[in-house]
C-alpha positions in Angstrom: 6.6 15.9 -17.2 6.7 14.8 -13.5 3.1 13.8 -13.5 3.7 11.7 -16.8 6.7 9.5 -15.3 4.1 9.0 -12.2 1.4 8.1 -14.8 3.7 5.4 -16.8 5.1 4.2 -13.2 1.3 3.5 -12.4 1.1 1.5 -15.7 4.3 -0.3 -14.9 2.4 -2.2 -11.8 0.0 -3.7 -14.1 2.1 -6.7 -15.4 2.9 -6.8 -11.9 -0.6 -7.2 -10.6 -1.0 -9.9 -12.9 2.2 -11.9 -12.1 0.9 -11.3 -8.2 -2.5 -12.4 -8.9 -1.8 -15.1 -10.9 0.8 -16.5 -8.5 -0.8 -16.7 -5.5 -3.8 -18.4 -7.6 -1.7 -21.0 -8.6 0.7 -21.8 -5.8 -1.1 -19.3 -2.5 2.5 -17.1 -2.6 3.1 -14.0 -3.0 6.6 -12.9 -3.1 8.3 -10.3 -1.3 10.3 -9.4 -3.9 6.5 -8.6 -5.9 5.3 -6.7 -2.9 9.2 -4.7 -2.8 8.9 -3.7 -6.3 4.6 -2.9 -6.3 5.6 -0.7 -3.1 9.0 1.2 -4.8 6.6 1.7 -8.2 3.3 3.1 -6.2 5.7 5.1 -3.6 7.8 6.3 -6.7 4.3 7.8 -8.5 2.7 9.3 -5.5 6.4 10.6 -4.9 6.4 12.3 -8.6 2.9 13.1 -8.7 3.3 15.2 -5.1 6.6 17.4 -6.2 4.1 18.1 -9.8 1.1 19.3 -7.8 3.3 20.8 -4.8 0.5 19.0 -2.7 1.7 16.2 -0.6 -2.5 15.0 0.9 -2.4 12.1 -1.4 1.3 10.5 -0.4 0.7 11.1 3.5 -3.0 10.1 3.5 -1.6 6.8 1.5 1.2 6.0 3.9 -0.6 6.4 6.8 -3.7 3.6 5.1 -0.7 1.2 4.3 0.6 1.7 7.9 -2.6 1.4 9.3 -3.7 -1.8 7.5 -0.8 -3.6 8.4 -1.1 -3.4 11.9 -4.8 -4.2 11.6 -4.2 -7.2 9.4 -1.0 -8.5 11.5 -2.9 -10.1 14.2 -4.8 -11.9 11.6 -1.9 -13.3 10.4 -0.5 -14.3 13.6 -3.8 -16.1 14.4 -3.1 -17.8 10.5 -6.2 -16.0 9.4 -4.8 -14.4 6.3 -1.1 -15.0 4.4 1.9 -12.5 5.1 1.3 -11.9 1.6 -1.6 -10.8 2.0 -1.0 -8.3 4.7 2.3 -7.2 2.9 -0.1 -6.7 -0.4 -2.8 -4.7 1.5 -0.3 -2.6 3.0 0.9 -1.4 0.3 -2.0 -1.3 -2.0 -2.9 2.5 -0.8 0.5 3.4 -2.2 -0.6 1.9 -5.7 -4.1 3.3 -5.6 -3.5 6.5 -3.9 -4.9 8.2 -0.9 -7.6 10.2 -3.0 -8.9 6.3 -4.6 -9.0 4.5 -1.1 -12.8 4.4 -1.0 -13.0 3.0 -4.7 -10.5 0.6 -3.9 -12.3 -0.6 -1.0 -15.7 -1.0 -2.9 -13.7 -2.8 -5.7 -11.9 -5.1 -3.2 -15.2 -5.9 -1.6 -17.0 -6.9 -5.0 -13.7 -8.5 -6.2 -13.4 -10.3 -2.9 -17.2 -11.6 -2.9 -16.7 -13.2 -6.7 -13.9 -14.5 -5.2 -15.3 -16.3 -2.0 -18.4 -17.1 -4.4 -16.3 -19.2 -7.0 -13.6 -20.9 -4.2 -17.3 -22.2 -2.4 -19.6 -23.0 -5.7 -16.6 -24.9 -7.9 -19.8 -26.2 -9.9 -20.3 -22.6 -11.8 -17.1 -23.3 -13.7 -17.0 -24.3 -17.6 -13.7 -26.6 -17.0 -13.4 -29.9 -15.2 -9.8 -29.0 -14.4 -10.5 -25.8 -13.2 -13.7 -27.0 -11.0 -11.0 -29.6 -9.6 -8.1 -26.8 -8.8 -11.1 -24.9 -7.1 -12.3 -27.9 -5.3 -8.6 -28.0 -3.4 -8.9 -24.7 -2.1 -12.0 -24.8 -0.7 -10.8 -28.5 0.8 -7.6 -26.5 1.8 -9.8 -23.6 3.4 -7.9 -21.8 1.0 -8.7 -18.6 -0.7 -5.8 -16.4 -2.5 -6.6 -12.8 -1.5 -4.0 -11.8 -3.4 -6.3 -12.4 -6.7 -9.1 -10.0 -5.2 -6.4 -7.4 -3.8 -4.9 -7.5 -7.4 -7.6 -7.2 -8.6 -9.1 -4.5 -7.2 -5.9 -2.6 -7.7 -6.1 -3.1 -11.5 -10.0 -1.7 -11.7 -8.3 1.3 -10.2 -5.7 1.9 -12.3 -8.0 1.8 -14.9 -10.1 4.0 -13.7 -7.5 6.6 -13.1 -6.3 5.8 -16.6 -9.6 6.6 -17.7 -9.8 9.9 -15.6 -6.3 11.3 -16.8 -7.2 10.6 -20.8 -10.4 12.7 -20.2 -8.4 14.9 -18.2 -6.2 15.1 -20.9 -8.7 15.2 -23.8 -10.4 17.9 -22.2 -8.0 20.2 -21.4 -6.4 20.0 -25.1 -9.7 20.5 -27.2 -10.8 23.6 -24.6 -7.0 25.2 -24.3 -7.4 28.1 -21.3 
């Protein structure tokens, strides 16, 4: 039971992600209250999942990649590099992707990241003038909204752990033990 509140907490953060992508697309936030409520929701499953399996790796080895991002990425913000946002965001991504998923996550966030970059600098690949405009300010602004790539990246995971629990659970119910 545990492990299916942690599952339906992970699938709570997806509207999330979207509002947080979408968001700092449109106006280069992203709010606190967001990040609060991504962190409560991705501590809250690891929390569950962790009392289910009596194995607490996955919430340790997450909290300790949030920590440790944060003060990597703080500097950068302090030399205006990257947003808060986006340091608050990849701190506490770990805790929505899980310690076990870090090094999907990270290959995600890089592809995500380079789509990114590659659309902010080459506004001309875009169908709509509007759009190709919008684009055209950021990369005028020397903007890019990391928080789209970030968000991103954490949706392909959830999806993939979606994935990997209705196998899990498909499997384990046509070949009972």
């Amino acid at each position: 039971m545990l492990l299916l509140v942690s599952f339906v907490m992970k699938l709570l953060a997806v509207p999330l992600l979207l509002r947080i992508g979408w968001n700092d697309f449109t106006t280069q936030k992203i709010r606190n209250n967001d990040v609060v409520l991504l962190l409560s929701l991705g501590a809250a499953s690891l929390f569950l999942a962790a009392l289910a399996e009596n194995s607490w790796w996955n919430f340790g080895m997450s909290a300790i990649a949030g920590a440790l991002l944060f003060l990597l990425l703080f500097p950068f913000w302090l030399m205006r590099k990257v947003g808060a946002g986006d340091v608050k965001l990849m701190a506490v991504a770990p805790l929505v992707s899980g310690g076990g998923d870090l090094l999907a996550f990270s290959i995600a966030l890089l592809v995500f990241t380079l789509i990114t970059a590659v659309v902010v600098r080459n506004p001309l690949l875009l169908p709509s003038p509007a759009f190709r405009a919008y684009i055209q300010h950021l990369d005028r602004q020397r903007v890019v909204p990391f928080g789209v790539p970030i968000s991103a990246a954490l949706l392909a995971i959830i999806v993939l752990q979606v994935y990997q629990q209705a196998a899990y659970f498909i499997t384990t119910q046509a070949f009972p033990h």
